[in-house]
C-alpha positions as CSV (number, residue, x, y, z in Angstrom):
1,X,-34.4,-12.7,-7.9
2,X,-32.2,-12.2,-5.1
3,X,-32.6,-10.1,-1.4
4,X,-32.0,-10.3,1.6
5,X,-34.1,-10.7,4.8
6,X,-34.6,-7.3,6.7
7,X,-33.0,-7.3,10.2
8,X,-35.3,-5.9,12.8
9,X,-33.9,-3.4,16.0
10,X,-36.2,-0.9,17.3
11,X,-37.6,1.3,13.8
12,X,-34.2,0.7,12.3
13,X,-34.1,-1.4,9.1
14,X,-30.9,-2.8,7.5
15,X,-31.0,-4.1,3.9
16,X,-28.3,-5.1,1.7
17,X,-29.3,-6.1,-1.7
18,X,-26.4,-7.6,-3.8
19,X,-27.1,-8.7,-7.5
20,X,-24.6,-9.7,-9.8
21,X,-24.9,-8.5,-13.2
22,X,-23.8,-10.6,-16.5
23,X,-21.2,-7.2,-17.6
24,X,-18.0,-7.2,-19.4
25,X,-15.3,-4.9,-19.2
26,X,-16.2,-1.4,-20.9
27,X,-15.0,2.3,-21.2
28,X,-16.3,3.7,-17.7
29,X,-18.6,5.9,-19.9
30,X,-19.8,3.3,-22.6
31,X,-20.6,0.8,-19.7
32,X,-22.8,2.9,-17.4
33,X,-25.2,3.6,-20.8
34,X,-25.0,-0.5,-21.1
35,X,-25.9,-1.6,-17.3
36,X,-29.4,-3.3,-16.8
37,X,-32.1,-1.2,-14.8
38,X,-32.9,-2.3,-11.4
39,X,-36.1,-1.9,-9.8
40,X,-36.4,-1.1,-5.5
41,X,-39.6,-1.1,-4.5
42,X,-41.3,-0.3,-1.0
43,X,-44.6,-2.0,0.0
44,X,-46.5,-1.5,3.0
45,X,-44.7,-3.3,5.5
46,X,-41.6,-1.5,4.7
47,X,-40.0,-4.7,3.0
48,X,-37.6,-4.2,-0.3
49,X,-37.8,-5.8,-3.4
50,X,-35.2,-6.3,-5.7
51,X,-35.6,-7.6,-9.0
52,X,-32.9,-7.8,-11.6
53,X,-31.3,-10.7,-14.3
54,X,-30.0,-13.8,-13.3
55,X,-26.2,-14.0,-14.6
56,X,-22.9,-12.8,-13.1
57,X,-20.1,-9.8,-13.0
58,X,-18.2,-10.5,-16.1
59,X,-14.1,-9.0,-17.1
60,X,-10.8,-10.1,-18.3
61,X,-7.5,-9.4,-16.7
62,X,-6.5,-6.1,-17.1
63,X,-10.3,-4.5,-17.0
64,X,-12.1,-2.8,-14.5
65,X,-15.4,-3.9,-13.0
66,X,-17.9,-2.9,-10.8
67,X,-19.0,-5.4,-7.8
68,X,-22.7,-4.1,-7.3
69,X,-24.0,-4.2,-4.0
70,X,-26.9,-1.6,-2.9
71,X,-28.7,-0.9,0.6
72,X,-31.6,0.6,2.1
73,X,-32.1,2.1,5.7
74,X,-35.5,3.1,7.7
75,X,-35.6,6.1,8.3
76,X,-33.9,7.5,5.9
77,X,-32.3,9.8,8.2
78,X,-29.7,7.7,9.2
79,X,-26.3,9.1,9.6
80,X,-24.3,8.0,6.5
81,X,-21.0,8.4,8.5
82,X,-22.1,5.6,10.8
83,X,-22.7,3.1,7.7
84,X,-19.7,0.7,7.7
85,X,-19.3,-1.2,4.3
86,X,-16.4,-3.8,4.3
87,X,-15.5,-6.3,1.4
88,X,-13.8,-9.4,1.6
89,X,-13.1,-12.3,-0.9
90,X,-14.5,-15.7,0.3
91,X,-12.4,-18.8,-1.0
92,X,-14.4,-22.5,-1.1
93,X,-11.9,-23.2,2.4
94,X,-14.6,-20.4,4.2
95,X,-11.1,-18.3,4.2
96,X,-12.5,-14.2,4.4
97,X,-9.0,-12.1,2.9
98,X,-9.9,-8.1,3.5
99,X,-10.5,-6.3,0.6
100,X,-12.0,-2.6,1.3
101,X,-13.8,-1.1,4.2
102,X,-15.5,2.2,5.1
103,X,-16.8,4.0,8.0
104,X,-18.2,7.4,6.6
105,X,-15.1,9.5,4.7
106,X,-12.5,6.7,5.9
107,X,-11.6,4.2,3.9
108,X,-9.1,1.4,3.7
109,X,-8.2,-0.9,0.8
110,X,-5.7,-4.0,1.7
111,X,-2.7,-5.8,0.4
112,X,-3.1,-6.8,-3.5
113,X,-6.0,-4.4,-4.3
114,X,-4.2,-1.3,-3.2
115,X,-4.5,1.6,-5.6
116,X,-7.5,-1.0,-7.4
117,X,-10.3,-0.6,-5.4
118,X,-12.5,2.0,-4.5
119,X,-16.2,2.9,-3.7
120,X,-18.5,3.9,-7.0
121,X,-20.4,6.1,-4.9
122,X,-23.4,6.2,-7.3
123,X,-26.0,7.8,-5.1
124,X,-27.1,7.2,-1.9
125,X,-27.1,3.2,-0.4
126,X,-24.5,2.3,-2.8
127,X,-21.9,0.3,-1.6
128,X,-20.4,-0.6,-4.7
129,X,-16.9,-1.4,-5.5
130,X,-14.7,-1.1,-8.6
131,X,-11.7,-2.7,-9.6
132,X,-9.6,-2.1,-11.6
133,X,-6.8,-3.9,-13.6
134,X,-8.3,-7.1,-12.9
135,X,-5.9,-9.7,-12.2
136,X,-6.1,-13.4,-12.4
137,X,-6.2,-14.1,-8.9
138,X,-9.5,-11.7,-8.5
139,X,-11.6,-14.0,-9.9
140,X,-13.4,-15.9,-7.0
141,X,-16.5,-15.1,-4.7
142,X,-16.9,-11.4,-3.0
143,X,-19.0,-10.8,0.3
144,X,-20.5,-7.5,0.7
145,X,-21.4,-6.5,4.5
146,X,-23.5,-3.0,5.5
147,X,-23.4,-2.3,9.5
148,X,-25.6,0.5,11.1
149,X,-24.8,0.3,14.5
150,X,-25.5,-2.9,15.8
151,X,-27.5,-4.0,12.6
152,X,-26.0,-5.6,9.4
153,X,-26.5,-8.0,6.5
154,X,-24.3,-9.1,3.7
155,X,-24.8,-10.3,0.2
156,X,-22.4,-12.2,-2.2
157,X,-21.2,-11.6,-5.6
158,X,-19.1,-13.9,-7.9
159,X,-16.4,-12.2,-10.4
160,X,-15.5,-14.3,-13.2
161,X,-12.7,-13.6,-15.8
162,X,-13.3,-14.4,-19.4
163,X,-10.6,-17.2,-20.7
164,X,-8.7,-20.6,-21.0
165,X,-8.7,-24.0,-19.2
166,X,-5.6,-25.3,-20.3
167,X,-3.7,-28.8,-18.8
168,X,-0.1,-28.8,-17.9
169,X,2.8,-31.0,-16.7
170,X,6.6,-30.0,-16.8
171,X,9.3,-31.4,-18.6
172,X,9.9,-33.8,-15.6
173,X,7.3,-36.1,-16.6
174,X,3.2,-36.5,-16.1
175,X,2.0,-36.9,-12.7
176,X,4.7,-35.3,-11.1
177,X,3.6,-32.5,-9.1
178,X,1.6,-31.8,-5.4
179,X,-0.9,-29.5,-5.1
180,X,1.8,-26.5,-4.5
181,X,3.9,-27.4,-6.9
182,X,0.9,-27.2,-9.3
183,X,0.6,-23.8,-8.4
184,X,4.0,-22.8,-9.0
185,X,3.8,-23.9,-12.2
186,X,0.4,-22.7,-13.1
187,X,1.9,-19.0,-12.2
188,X,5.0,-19.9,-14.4
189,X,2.7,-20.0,-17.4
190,X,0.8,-16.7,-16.6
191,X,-1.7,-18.7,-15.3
192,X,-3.4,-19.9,-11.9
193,X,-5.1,-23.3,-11.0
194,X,-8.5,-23.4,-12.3
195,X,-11.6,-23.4,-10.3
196,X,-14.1,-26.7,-11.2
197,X,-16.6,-23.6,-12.6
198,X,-13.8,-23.0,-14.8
199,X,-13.1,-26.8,-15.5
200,X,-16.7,-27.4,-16.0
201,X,-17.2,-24.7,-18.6
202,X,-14.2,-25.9,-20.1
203,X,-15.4,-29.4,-20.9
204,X,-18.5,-28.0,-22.1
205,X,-16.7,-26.1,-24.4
206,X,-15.4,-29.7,-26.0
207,X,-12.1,-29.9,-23.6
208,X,-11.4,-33.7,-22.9
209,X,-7.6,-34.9,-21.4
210,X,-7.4,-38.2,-20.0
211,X,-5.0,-37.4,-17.1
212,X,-6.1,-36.1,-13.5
213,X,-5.3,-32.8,-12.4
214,X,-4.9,-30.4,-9.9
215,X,-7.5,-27.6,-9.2
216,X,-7.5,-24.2,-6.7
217,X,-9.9,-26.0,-4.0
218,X,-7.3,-29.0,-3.8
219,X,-9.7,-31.7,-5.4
220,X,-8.5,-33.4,-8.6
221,X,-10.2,-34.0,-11.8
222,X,-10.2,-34.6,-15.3
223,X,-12.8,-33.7,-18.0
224,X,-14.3,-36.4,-20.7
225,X,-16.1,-35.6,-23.7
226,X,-15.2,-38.8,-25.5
227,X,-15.6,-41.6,-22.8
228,X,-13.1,-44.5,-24.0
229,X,-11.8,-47.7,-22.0
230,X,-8.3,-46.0,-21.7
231,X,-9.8,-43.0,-19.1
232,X,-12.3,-44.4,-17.2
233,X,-14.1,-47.4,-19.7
234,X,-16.2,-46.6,-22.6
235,X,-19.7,-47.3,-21.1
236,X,-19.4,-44.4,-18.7
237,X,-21.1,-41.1,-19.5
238,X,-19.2,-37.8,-20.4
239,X,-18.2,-35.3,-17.6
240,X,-15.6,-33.8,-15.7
241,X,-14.7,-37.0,-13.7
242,X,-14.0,-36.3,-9.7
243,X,-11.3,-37.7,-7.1
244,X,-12.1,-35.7,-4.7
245,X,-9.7,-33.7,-2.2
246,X,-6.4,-35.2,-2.3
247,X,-3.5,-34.7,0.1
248,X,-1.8,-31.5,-1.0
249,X,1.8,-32.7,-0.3
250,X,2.4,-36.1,-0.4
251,X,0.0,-37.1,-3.4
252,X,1.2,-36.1,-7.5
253,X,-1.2,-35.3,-10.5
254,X,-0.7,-33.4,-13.4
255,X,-2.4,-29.1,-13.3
256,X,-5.4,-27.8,-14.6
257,X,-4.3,-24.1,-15.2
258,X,-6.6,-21.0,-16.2
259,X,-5.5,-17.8,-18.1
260,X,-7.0,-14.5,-19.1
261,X,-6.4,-11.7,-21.4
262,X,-3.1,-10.9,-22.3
263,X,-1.5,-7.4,-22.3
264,X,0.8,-8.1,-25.3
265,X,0.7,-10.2,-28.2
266,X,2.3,-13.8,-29.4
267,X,3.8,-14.6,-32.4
268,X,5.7,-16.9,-34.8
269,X,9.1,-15.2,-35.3
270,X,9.6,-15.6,-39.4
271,X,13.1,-16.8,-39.8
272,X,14.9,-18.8,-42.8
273,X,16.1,-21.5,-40.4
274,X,15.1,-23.3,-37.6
275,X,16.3,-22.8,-34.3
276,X,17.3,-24.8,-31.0
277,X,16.0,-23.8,-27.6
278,X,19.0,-21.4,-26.4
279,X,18.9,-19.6,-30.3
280,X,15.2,-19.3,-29.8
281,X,15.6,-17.2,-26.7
282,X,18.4,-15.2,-28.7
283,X,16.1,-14.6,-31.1
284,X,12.9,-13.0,-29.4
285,X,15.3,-10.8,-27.5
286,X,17.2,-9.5,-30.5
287,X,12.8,-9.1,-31.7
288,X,12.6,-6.9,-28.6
289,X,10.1,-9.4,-27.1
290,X,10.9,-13.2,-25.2
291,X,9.8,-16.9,-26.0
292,X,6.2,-16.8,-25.0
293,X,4.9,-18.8,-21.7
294,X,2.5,-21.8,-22.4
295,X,-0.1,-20.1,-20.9
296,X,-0.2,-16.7,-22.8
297,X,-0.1,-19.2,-26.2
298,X,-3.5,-20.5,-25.0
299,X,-4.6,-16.9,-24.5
300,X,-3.7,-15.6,-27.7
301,X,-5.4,-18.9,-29.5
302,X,-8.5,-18.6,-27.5
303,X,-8.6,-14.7,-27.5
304,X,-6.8,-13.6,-30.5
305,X,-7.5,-16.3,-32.5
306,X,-4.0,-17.2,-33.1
307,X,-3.7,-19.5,-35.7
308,X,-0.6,-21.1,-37.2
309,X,0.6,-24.6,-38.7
310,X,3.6,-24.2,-37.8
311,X,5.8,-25.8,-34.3
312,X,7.7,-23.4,-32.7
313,X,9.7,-23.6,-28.9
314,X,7.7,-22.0,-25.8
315,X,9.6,-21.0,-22.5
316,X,9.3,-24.3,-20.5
317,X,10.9,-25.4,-23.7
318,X,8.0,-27.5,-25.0
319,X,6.8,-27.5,-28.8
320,X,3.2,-26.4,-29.2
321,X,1.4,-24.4,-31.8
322,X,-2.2,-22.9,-32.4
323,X,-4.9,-24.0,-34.3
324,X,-8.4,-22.0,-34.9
325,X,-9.0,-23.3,-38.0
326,X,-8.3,-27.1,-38.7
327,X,-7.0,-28.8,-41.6
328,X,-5.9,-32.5,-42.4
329,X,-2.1,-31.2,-42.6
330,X,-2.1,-29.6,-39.1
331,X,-2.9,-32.1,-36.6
332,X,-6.4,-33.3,-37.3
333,X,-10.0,-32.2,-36.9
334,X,-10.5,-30.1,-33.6
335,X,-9.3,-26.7,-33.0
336,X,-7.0,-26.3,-30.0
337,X,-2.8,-25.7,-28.8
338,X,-1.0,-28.8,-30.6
339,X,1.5,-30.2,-28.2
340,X,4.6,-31.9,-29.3
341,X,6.3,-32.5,-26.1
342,X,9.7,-31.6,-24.7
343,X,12.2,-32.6,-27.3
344,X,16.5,-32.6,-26.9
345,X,17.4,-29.1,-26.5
346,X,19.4,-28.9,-28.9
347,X,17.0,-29.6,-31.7
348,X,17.3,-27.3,-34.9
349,X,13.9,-28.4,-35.7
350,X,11.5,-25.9,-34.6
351,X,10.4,-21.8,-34.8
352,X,9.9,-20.0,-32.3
353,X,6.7,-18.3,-30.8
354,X,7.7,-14.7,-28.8
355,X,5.7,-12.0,-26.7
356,X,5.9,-8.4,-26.5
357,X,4.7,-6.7,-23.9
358,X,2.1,-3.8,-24.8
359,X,4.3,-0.6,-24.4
360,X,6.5,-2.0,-21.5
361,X,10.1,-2.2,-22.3
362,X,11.6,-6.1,-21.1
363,X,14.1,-6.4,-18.9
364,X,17.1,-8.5,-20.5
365,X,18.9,-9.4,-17.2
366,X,15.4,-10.5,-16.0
367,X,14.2,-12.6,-19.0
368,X,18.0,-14.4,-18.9
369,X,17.2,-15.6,-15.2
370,X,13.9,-16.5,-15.8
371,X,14.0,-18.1,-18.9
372,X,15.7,-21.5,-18.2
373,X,14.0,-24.8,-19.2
374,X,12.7,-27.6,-16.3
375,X,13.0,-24.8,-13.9
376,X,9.5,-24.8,-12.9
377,X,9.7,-26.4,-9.6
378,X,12.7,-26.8,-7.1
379,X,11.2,-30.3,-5.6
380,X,9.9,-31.7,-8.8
381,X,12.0,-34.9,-9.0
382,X,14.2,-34.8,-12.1
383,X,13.3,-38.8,-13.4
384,X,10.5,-38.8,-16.3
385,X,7.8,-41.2,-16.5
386,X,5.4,-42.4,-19.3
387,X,2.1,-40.6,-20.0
388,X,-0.2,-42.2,-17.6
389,X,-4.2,-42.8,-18.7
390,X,-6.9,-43.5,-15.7
């Protein structure tokens, strides 16, 4: 159960009442049949009281979702044209980035979630939001504010995105990138950093990697499931283990990357022979398609239950491939994205997974430019190191 307090001025009551709903991403019509009732109740005093589920706003990249946020004035006369309902997203730094406002017919969406956001106008003291083709860097915490007047309240509601914690370091070496370089390559992979919610999950899904990484806030951790001498000794207990905030520019980890839906599909190109890096490239485009990114081969394993024994070259020209199902023959007992590491270039030795966008046409010049292995950072140093364990 979640309300807020009434605001007192005069006989005029203001009362936002945010809830946050445990929805995934429908059809506009099969989703409204699908959405939980909520109860708004008067008592004697005038209070509200909201009761609804415990949970939180559900999607994937490339859905829409509603952001639910409802209100209630005394009297109900007021003039709807003097209600002001503004959105912004709230980041763990207490940075507020506009999203949408309104003042009675006007209304004004900003930057990114132009042409993505608007009001779902579902009767009256709604001040819900929709938004459509989610993207990754939605995800995050939302603040809804009502204003009559001089009165106003907010609420809060948290958007997560159904997908993949997945850790990364370039072909330079392990513990090689600052906090913004970790982002750069994050967003090479069709990924961003991932949030400790998303880290947390993660490892309670069974994810355990024994090198620190970089997440969105700028702390760095590293989730154990199978505590060992080598990351941290073998009497400690299980968990995603905490360095706190480290200094963003002068101090080097490996990534903790997240990824969503994809809007396309991976795929093992069949071929006779195998292929080095520069023929794999050749190859995809000749398949109408390009080497897939690390990130959307974690997608289409966690998602699209990608599964396949065999190695294959991925843009930042690593070897990786995809296992739902184990067997003894394909990298032992646990399901996950084999890695095989960054081998000579000019290896015939490996396949080749591609991805084809979902009725998009690729650009050739563009995939030519961007397609270029150890490219992921311009100040990553270019010496390699051996894997470090903590």
């Amino acid at each position: 159960m979640h309300s807020s307090q009434p605001l007192f001025l005069g006989t005029v009551t203001c009362v936002v009442l945010t809830f946050v709903l445990s929805v995934t991403s429908l059809p506009a019509d099969a989703e409204k049949g699908r959405r939980k009732v909520v109860h708004v109740l008067e008592d004697d005093t005038g209070a509200v009281i909201v009761q609804t589920a415990p949970g939180k706003v559900i999607t994937h990249r490339g859905g829409s979702i509603t952001l639910p946020c409802r209100y209630h004035h005394e009297p109900e006369s007021s003039d709807p044209n003097r209600i002001r309902i503004k959105w912004t997203k709230v980041t763990d730094a207490m940075v507020f980035e506009d999203v949408f406002v309104a003042l009675g017919l006007q209304q004004r969406v900003f930057r990114s979630y132009r042409g993505r956001v608007s009001l779902e106008q579902n009767g009256p003291g709604d001040a819900s939001v929709i938004i459509h083709n989610v993207t990754l860097e939605d995800y995050g915490r939302y603040e809804c504010e009502v204003t009559n007047d001089m009165e106003d309240d907010t609420g809060f509601v948290n958007l997560d995105l159904e997908g993949v914690v997945f850790p990364y370091y370039p072909r330079v070496g392990r513990y090689k990138l600052n906090y913004h370089q970790a982002e750069d390559v994050c967003k090479e992979q069709d990924a961003i950093l991932a949030s400790h919610a998303q880290l947390h999950k993660a490892w309670l899904e069974g994810l355990d990697w024994c090198n620190a990484g970089w997440l969105e806030d700028g702390s760095v951790q590293y989730p154990i499931s199978h505590p060992r001498d080598q990351c941290g000794r073998k009497d400690t207990p299980a968990g995603v283990r905490n360095y706190g905030y480290r200094h963003k520019e002068d101090e080097r980890y490996d990534a903790f990357c997240f990824t969503s839906n994809l809007n396309g599909e991976v795929y093992f190109l069949k071929r006779f022979k195998k292929v080095n890096y520069a023929e794999a490239v050749k190859a995809c485009l000749r398949d109408s398609s390009v080497v897939a990114k690390v990130g959307q081969l974690y997608a289409a394993w966690k998602i699209q239950l990608l599964d396949r024994c065999e190695a294959g070259w991925l843009e930042d020209a690593s070897i990786r491939y995809p296992i739902v199902n184990p067997r003894t023959r394909c990298g032992g007992p646990q399901p996950g994205v084999r890695h095989l590491g960054f081998p000579d270039l000019k290896f015939r030795l490996y396949g080749v997974y591609c991805f084809r966008k979902n009725q998009e046409n690729v650009n050739v010049d563009e995939v030519k430019m961007t397609q270029r292995p150890g490219k992921s950072s311009k100040d990553i140093p270019i010496n390699t190191t051996t894997t470090r364990n903590i």
